[in-house]
N, C-alpha and C positions, 0 to 999 in steps of 0.2 A: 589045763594049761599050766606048764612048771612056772612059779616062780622067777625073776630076774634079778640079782642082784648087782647091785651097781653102789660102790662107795658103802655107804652106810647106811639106804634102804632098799630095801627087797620091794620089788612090784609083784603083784599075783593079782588072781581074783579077789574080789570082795566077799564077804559073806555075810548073811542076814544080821550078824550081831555087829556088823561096821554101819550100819545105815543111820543112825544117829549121828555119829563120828564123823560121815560122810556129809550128813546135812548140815552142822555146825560150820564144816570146810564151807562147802557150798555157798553157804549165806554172807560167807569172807571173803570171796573170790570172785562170786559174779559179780557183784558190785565195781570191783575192780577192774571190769573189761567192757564196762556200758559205756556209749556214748555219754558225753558232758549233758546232753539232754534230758536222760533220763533223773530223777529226782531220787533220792534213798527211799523215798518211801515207793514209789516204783519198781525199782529193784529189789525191795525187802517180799513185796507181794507178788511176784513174779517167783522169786527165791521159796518162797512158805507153801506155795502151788506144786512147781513142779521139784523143785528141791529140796521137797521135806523127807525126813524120817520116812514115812510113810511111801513116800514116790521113790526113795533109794528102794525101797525092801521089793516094792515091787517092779523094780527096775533089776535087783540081783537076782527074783526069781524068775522071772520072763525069758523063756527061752530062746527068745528073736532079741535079745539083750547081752551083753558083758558087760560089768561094771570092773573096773582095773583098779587097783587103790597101790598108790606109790607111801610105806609107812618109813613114819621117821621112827625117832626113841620113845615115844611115849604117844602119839598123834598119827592120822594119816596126813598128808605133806602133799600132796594130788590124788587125782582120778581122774577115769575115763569113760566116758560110757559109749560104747558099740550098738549099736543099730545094723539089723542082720535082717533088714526089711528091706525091696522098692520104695524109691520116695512116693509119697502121695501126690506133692505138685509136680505137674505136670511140664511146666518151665523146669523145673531143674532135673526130671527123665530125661527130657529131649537136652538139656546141659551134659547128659553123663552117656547118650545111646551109645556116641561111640566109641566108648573105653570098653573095656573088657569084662563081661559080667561073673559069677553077678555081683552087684555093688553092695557096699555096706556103707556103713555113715557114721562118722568120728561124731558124734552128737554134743558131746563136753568134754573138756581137757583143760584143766585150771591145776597151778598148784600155788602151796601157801608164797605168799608173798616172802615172808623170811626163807624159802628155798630156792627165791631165784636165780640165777648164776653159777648153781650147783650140785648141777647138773643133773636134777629129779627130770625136768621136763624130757630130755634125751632118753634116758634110763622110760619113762613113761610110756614116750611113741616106740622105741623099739621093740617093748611088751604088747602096744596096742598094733602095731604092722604084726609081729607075730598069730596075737592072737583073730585075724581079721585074716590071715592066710591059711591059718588052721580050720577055717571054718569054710577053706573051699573059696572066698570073695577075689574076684580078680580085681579088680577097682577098691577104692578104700575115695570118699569123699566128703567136707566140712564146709560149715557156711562160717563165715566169719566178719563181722560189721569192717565197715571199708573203713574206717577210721581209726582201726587197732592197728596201728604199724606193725607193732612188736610181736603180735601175734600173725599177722600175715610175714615178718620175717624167718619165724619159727618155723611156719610150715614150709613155707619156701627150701630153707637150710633141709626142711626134713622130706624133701622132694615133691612137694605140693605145687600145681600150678591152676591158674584161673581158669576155669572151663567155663564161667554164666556167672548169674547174679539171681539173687531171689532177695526176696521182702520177710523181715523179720518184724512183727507187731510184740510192742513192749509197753503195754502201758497206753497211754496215750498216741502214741508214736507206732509210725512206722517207716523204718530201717532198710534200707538195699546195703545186702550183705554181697559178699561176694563168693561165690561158689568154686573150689577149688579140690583138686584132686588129682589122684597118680595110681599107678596102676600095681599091681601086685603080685607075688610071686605064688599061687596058691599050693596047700602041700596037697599033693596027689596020693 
């Protein structure tokens, strides 16, 4: 997938030497999108799990994966990770049977909190819509905790809409996200 530039950073693929860089982002950002419930030190172990070093690298090498990294001047500034798999639960297949297969899944989309407003996030989904068409996906779909305004406004703006709900477990807790999604233009 080429590259997108947009302003002052380019999006592309990640590569195994960003997954550090990538976790650091990570451990900054999820935090940033938890419900008030959730405790830092919940989110810190949540983040150290699936959002370490370790879980980027083998998230850029996995072939049923893309990892996107939107870079600033010296840092990555977001990321995205694609899921190029059927969901496993079963509620949210029967949420997506009747959009147009086959589906893929926006899994993560954060960026740094000093690039909000400009315009990384925009620049981000139009690299992750491309590269989710390039892989054949008619459908493209995200869960998102129902208590993130601002992020259910993003997607919305970026043509997402609610199809289900599903249960997201964090920690102690668990979450009814909202399941949401649109459908795509795949390349032939």
């Amino acid at each position: 997938m080429p590259s997108t530039e947009s302003g002052s950073f380019p999006v592309g693929p990640a590569s195994p030497t960003d997954a550090a860089a990538l976790a650091t982002l990570a451990a900054l950002t999820f935090p940033l999108a938890c419900p008030p419930a959730v405790t830092e030190d919940e989110a810190a172990e949540f983040a150290a799990r699936a959002l370490s070093a370790d879980a980027f690298s083998g998230y850029i090498q996995n072939e049923a994966r893309r990892v996107l990294i939107a870079r600033g001047a010296a840092e990555p500034i977001g990321y995205a990770l694609l899921v190029l798999e059927p969901p496993s639960d079963p509620l949210i297949a029967a949420a997506l049977a009747d959009l147009p297969g086959p589906v893929a899944e926006l899994s993560k989309f954060y960026t740094h909190p000093a690039a909000h407003g400009r315009g990384v996030a925009s620049a981000l989904m139009t690299s992750v819509l491309q590269a989710a068409e390039e892989t054949g996906a008619g459908s493209l779909w995200l869960g998102v905790n129902g208590l993130n305004l601002r992020a259910q406004a993003f997607y919305r703006k970026s043509g997402f809409s609610v199809v289900g709900r599903k249960q997201f477990p964090l920690g102690p807790h668990v979450f009814d996200d909202l399941v949401l999604a649109r459908t795509l233009s795949p390349a032939g």
